[in-house]
C-alpha positions as a printed NumPy array, in Angstrom:
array([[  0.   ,   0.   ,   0.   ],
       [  1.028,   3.213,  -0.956],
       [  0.441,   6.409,   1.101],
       [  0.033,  10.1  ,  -0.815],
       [  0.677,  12.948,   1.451],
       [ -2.013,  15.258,   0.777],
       [ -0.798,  18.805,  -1.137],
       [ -3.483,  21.497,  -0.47 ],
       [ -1.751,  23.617,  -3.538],
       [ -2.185,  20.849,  -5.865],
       [ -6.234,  20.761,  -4.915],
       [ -6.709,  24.32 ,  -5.241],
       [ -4.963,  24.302,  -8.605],
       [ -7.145,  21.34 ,  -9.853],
       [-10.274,  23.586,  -8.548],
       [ -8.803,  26.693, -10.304],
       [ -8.209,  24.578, -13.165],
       [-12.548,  23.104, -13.453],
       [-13.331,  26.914, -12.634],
       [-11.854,  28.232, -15.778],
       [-12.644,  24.908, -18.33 ],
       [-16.317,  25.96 , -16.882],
       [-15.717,  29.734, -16.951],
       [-14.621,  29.303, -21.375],
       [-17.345,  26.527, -21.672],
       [-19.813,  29.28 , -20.648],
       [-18.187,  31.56 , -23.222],
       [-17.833,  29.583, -26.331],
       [-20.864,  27.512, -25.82 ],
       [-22.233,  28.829, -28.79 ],
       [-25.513,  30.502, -26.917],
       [-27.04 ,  33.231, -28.812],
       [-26.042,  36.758, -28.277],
       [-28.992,  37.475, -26.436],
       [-29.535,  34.49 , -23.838],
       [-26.777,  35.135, -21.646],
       [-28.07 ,  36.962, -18.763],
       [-27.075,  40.161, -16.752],
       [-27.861,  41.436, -13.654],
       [-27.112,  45.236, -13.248],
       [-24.671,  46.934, -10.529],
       [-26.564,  48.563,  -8.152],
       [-25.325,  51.176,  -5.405],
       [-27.804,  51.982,  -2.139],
       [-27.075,  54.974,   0.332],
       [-28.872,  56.683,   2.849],
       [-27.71 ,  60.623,   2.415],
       [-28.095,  62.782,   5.542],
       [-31.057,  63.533,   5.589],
       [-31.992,  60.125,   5.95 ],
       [-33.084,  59.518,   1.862],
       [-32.46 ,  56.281,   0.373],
       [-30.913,  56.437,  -3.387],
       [-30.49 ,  53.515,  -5.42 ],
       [-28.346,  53.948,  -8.61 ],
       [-28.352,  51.716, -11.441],
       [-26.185,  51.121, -14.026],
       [-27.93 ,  50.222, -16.949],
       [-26.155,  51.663, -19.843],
       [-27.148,  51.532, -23.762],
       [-30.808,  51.528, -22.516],
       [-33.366,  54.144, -23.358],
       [-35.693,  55.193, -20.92 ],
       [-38.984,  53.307, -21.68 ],
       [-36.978,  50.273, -21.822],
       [-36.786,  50.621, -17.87 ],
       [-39.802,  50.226, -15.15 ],
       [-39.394,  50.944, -12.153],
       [-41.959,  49.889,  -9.023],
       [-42.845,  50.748,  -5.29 ],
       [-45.315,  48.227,  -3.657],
       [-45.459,  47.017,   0.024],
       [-41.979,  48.717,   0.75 ],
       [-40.083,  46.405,  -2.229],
       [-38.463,  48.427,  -5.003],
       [-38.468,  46.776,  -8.127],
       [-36.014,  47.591, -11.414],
       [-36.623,  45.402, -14.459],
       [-36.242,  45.819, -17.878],
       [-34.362,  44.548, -21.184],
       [-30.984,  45.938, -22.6  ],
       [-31.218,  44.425, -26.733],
       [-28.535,  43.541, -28.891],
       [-27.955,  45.357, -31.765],
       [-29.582,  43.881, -34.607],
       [-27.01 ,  45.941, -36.996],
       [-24.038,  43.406, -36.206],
       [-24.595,  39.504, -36.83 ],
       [-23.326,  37.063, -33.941],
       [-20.417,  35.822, -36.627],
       [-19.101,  39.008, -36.821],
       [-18.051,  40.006, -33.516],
       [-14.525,  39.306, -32.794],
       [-15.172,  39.423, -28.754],
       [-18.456,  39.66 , -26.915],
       [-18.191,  40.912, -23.206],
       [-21.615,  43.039, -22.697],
       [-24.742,  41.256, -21.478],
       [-28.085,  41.639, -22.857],
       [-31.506,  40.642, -21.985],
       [-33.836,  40.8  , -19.439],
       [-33.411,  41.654, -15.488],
       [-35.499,  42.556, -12.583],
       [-33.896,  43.181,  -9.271],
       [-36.17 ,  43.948,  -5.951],
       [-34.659,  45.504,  -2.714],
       [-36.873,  45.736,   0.728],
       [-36.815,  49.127,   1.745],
       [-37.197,  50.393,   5.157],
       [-40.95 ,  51.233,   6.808],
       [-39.406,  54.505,   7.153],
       [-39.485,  55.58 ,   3.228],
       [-42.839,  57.21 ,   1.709],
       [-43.783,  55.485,  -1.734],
       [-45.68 ,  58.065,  -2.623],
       [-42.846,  60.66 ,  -3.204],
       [-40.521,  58.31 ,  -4.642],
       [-38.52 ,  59.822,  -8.315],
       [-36.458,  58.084, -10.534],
       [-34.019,  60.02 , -13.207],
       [-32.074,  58.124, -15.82 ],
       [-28.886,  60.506, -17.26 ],
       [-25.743,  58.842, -18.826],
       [-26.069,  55.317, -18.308],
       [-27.055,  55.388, -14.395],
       [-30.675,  55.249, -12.974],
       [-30.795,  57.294,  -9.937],
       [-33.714,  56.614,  -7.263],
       [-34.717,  58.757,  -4.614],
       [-37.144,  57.171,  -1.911],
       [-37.497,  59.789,   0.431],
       [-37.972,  59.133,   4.333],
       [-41.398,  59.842,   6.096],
       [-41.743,  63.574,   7.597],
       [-43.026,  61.421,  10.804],
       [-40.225,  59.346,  10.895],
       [-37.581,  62.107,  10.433],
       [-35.881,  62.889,  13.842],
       [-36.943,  66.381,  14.912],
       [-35.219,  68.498,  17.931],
       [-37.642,  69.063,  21.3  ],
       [-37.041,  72.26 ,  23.032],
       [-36.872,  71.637,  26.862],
       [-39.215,  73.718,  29.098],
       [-38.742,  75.426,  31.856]])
């Protein structure tokens, strides 16, 4: 019987190795253009005065390609970024963009009031405001006395 002292480098490299065959499998499978799915970076602060903004990036997308909801305190962002239908699959050299469909939802706090919420879409980046509640903004009590 022989015994094989166990190499944790030589595991990790066979793991790094089945990452990338499945990372160019994914790549060169052939899939059309426009199944490959994207999800879109999303940024979400609170400024000072206790707003929420959520920025988007959704670039190459016009405007009424994006819808935007505020139900139950769940923001919701879907939409579709298309390929262009100018340039054939076969003649792209490299393909790195993602197109298709997305929806992403976010629970916002009690706190923010749906009914004032704005969205603005300006080179490439949605930008939501979801304001807070007058009620639930802190306020300063003068003392008596």
């Amino acid at each position: 019987m022989n015994l094989t002292r166990w190499n944790p480098a030589r595991d990790l490299a066979a793991l790094e190795v089945d990452r990338l065959n499945r990372m160019f499998d994914a790549v060169f499978s052939g899939e059309p253009l426009t199944s490959s799915a994207w999800v879109p970076a999303v940024d979400i602060y609170e400024t000072a005065e206790k707003d929420v903004i959520v920025k988007v990036e959704v670039p190459d997308m016009k405007r009424e390609d994006i819808k935007v909801t505020f139900e139950n305190n769940v923001l919701t962002i879907e939409g579709e970024r298309k390929a262009s239908e100018d340039v054939k699959n076969e003649q792209y050299h490299r393909i790195e963009r993602r197109y298709g469909a997305f929806r992403r939802s976010f629970t916002m706090p009690a706190s923010v009031d749906g009914t004032r919420v704005q969205a603005a879409y300006a080179d490439g980046v949605l930008k939501i405001t979801l304001p807070q509640r007058a009620e639930a903004k802190p306020r300063q009590i003068t003392i008596d006395g």
